[in-house]
N, C-alpha and C positions, 0 to 999 in steps of 0.2 A: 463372191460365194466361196465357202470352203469346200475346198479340192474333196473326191469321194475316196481318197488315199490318206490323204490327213484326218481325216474324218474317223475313218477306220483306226489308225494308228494309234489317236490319242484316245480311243477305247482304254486299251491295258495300261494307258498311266490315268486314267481316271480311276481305273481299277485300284490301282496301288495306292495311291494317295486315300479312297474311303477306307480302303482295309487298314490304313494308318490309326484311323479313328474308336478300329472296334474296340472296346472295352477287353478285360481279362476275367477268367473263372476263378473265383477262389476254392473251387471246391476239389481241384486235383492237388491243390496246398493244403488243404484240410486234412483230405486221404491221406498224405502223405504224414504230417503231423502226427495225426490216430494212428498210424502206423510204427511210426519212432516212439510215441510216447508207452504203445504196447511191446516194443521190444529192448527199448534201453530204461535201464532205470537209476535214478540216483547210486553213485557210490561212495562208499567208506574207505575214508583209511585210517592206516594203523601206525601206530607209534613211531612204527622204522619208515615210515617214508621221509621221504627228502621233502625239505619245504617247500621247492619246487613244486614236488609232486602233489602237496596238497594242495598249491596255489590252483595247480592245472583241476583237482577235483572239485574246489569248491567255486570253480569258474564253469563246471561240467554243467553240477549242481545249480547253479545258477539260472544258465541256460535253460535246462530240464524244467526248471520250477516257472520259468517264466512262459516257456510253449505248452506245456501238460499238467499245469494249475490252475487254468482257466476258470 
């Protein structure tokens, strides 16, 4: 028969091991989403940028259009 110490004990790693199992909320990923897509928005550039720099915006761009184009 198992000891009433061990018994006890492997409570909290039964505990841990189910909490391994819960699933996750998408809905604080959502909020935050709706929230980026309300504050940043696509941008332009202009003739004098560096190719770099347009690389970096139409990679922005990209991003933007694929979270907040849904």
């Amino acid at each position: 028969m198992i000891s009433r110490r061990l018994w006890i004990a492997s409570i909290p790693l039964a505990v841990l091991l189910l909490a391994g199992c819960r699933t996750t909320s998408t809905a604080g990923t959502d909020i935050a989403i709706g929230f980026a897509c309300s504050a940043f928005k696509p941008i332009h550039w202009s003739s004098r940028d560096a190719e770099e720099t347009r690389a970096e915006i139409i990679e922005h761009n990209a991003a933007w259009d694929e979270l907040c184009n849904r």
